[in-house]
N, C-alpha and C positions, 0 to 999 in steps of 0.2 A: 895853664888855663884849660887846655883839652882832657888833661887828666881829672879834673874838675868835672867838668860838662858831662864828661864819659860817667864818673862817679853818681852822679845828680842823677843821670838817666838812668843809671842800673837800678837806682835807689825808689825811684819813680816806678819803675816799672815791675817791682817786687812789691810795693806798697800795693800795686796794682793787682798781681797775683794771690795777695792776702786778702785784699774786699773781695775780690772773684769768687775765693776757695770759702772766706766768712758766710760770703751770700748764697752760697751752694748748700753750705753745711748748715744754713739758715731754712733754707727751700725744705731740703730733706726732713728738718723737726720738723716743721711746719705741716708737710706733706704727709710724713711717716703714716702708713694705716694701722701704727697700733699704740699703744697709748704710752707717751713720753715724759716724764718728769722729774727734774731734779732739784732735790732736796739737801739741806745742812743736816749734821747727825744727830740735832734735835727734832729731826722731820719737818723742818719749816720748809714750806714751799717757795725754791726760787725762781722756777720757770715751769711751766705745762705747754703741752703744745696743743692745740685744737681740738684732736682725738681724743686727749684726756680727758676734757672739760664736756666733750658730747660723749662719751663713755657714760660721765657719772653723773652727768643731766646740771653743771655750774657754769655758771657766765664767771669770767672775770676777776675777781677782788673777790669772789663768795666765799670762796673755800682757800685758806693760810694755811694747811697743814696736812699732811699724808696720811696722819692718825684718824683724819676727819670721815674717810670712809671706811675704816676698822669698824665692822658689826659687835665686838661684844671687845670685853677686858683692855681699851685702849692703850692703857700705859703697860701694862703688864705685857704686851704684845709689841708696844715698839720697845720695851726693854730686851725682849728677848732677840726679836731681829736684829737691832744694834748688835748687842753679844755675838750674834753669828755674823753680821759682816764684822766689826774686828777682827775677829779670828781669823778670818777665809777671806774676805774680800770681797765675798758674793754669796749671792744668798736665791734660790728658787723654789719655791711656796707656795699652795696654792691655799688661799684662804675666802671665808665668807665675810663679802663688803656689803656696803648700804649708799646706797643712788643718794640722791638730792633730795628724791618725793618719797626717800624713807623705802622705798621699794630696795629687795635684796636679792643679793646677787655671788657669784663666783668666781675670784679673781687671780690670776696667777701672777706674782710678784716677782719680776728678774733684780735683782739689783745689785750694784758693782760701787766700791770707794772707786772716786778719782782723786787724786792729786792728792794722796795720805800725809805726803809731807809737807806739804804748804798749804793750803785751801783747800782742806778734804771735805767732798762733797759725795752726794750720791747719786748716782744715773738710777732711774729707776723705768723699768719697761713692764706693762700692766695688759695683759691679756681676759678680755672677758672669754668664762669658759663654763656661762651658765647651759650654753645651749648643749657644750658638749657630756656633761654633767650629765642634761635631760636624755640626752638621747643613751646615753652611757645607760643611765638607769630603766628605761626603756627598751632597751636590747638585754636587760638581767631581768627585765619583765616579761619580757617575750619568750624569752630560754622558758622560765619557770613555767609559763602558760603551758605552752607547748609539752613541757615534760609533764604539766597535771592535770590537763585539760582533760575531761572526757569524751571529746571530741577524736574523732581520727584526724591525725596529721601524716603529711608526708611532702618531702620538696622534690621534684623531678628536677634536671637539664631542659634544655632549649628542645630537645629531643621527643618528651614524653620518657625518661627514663629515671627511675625510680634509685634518688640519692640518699635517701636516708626518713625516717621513721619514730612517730614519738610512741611510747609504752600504751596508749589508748588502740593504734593501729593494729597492735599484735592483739591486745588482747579483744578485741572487736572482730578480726581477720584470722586470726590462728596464726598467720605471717610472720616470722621474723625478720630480722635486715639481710641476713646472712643469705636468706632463701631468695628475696627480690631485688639485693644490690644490683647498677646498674642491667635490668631487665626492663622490658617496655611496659607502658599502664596496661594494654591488655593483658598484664599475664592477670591481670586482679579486677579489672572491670571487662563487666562481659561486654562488648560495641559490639554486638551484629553488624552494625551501620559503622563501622569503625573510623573509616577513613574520614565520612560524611560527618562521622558526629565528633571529633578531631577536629576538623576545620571548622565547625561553626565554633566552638572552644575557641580556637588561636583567633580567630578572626572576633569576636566579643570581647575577648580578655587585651586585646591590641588595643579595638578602639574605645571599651569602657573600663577596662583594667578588670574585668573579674566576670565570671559565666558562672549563673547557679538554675542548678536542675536536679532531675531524679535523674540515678542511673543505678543499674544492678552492677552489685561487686560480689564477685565469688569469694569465701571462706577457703582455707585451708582443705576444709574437708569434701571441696566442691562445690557444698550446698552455696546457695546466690540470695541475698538479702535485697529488698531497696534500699535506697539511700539518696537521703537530701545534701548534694554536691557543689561546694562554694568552691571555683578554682580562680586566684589572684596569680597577677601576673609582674616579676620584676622584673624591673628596664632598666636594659647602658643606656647611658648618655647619647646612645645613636638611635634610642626607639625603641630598639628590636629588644627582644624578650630573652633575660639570659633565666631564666630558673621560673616555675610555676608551683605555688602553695596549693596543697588542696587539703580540707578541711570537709569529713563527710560526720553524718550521725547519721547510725541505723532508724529506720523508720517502718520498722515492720509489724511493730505495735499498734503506731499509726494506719499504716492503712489497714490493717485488718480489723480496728476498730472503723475504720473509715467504709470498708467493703460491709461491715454489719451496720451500720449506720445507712447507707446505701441502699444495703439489702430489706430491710424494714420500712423505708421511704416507697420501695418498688416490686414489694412481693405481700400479697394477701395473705396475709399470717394463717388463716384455716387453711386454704387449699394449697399455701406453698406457688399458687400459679402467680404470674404479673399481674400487680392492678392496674387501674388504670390509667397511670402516670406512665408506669413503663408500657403500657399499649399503645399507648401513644408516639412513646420512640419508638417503639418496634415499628408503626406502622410508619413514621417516616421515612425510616431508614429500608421502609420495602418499599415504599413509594421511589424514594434515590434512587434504587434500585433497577425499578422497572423504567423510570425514565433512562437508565443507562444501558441498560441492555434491551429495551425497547419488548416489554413485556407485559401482563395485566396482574392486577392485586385482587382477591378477591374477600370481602370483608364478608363473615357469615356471624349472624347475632343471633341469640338462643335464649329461650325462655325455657323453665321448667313448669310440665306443666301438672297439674295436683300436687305444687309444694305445697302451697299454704294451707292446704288440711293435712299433710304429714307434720307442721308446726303446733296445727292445731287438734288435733287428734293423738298424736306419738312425742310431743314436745319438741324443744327446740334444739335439745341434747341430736334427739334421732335425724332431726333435718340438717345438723351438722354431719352427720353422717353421710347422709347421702351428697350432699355438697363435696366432699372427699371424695365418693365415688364416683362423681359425676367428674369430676376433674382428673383424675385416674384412666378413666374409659374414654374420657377425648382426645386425653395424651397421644394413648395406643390408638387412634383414629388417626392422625394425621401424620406428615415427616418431621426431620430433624428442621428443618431449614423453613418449617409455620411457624408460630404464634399462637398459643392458649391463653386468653386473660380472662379474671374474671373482674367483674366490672361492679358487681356491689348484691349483695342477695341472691337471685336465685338467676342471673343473668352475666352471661359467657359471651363470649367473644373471640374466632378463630381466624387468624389471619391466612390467609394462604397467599405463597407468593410463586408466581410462573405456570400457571397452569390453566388446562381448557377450560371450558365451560361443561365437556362435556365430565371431565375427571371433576370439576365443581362438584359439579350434580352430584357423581358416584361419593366423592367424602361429604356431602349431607347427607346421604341416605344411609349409610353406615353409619354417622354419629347418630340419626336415627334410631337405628335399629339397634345400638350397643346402650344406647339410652333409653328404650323402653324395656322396662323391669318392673318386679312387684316388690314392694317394700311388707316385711314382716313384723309384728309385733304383736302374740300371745294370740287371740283370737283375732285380730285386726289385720286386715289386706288391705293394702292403699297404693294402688297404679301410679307411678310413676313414667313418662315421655317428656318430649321435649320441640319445640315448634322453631322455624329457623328464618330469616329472613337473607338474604345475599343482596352485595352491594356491587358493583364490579370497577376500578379503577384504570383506564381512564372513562372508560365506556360512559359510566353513570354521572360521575363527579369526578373531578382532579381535587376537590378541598378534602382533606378529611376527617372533618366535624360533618360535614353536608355524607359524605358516604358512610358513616358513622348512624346517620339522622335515616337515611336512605334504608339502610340495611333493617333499622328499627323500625322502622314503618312497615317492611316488606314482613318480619317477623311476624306485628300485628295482623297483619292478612292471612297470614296460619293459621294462626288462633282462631282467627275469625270463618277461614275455611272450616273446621272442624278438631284442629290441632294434629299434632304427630307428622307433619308435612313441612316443605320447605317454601318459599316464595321468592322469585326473581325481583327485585324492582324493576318499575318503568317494562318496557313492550310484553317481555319477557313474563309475568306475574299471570296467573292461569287463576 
């Protein structure tokens, strides 16, 4: 009887170890994160586990057959798979499949006979590998960018150290790889500001992933181009920055179309002097000036005067003329560090910045006197002078439209005095 009982127990408790080990091996299908299914060698579907059926977008009962996600030649295709598991047993394959909502996709097919001699059936294990496809083809896009791009390319280290180089870089830089392997970006971008202009780099490309700016980059042969500068930044998994793209095009076409462009906005095409767009920066930036070093500006405004009978008597050809040498001879009047503008017609405008009233005085009376001349033409004499008005900053006005308005008022009073003379505004005006 105990032999029995013993018997019954052992029996019992192996019974037990089989639901345990079935319900395990249950869990695990059920669970697996990749897609599980087995099929008869007709491809009829005997069992999916979860991940299959959200793989390929089926509930339940939808989908009977393995061939069902096959994209093109169904039968032709589970005939030939058959033929490769008989032979081998196993078969790995990557093919293109079709979802539920007809959407296609990329699948890699593991698949193994069980039990060949009695109930041969097939395991099949199904990897989507759309994404890895994409990216695959993706990085064979990027190669080829990179190698045809007209653009400069190059990847540094974590360092600023120069890793390698696409065929746009040498011939844009004169540079080979050979010449700036592992060497630092300055040996190729000028950074006067090096350090400072580094860190704003590492510290933008951290926390927006990418820094773009101008920056000058030297040629092979020394000479230094601009260039419009996109640096992207790649991250480990801890943040920090293992490798830096940069990606530049010369722009030196640009800005020297940009500088002529510029240049025609801010200079009087007859006399070459600043109009009066750029008189007006100029004078702010002498205004800056004198509020920072605690100094006076003085604005002096200039008429000419017997132009309009050299227009009208010698033409308008000969009063261009003289407008050239009137702009010429005020040049040689003043320093480097004034302002000659002319403002429209036969009306000038000389900035001076830092200086007395009494040195005021002495460069009107020189533009004066370097401005009265006789103008020539065949029998014809026609006097040419010049009448001046003076503003003074801060003294008179801080605005400078009002010292602008000041200065032209005080001119008026020349004129009105008898011409060829200067005029102070406000106390100073005689």
């Amino acid at each position: 009887m105990d032999i029995k009982i013993n018997s019954l127990f052992r029996f019992l408790q192996l019974k037990k170890q089989l639901c345990t080990s079935e319900a395990q091996q249950l869990a695990i299908f059920e669970q697996a994160p990749v897609s599980i299914a087995f099929t008869d060698l007709a491809f009829n579907l005997l069992k999916t586990n979860q991940q299959f059926l959200e793989q390929f977008g089926y509930k339940k009962h939808e989908i009977t057959s393995l061939s069902d996600i096959f994209n093109r030649d169904k039968v032709a295709l589970q005939n030939h798979l058959l033929e490769q598991l008989v032979k081998t047993e196993t078969i790995d394959i990557e093919l293109p499949t079709r979802q539920c909502n007809g959407d296609s996709s990329k699948t890699r097919f593991k698949g193994k006979i069980i039990n060949p001699s009695s109930n041969p059936q097939i395991i099949w294990i199904l990897e989507d590998i759309t994404l890895q496809e994409s990216s695959a083809a993706n990085l064979t896009l990027a190669a080829s960018v990179y190698q045809v791009s007209g653009a400069a390319m190059l990847i540094l280290d974590a360092h600023y150290k120069m890793l390698t180089i696409n065929p746009a870089f040498t011939e844009i830089t004169g540079f080979n790889l050979i010449e700036i392997e592992g060497k630092p970006i300055e040996r190729i971008f000028d950074l006067s500001i090096s350090q400072s202009t580094l860190n704003e780099i590492t510290l933008l490309v951290k926390k927006d992933g990418h820094w773009r700016g101008e920056l000058l980059i030297g040629r092979q042969s020394t000479e230094q181009f601009p260039a419009m500068v996109l640096v992207n930044g790649i991250k480990k998994a801890d943040g920090s920055i293992s490798h830096y793209v940069i990606m530049f095009v010369d722009i030196s076409d640009h800005k020297q179309l940009e500088d002529e462009l510029r240049y025609h906005a801010e200079i009087d095409p007859l006399t070459s002097l600043p109009n009066r767009k750029l008189f007006f920066q100029r004078l702010d930036t002498a205004i800056a000036s004198a509020n920072r070093f605690n100094y006076n500006v003085a604005l002096l405004y200039l008429d000419l005067d017997g132009f309009k009978q050299i227009n009208d008597s010698l033409g308008h050809g000969q009063g261009d003329n003289v407008l050239i040498e009137v702009a010429g001879r005020l040049m040689n009047c003043v320093r480097e560090v004034d302002t000659v503008a002319r403002l429209g017609g036969d009306e000038f405008v000389v900035i001076l910045n830092g200086t007395s009233k009494e040195l005021i005085a002495e460069t009107a009376q020189r533009i004066l006197d370097s401005l009265t001349m006789t103008v020539q033409e065949e029998n014809i004499e026609l006097p040419v002078s010049a009448s001046i008005g003076i503003a003074i900053y801060p003294e008179d006005n801080t605005n400078p439209l009002m010292l602008l308005k000041f200065a032209d008022e005080a001119m008026y009073r020349a004129k009105y005095k008898g011409k060829r003379q200067f005029c102070w505004h406000g106390y100073l005006s005689n």
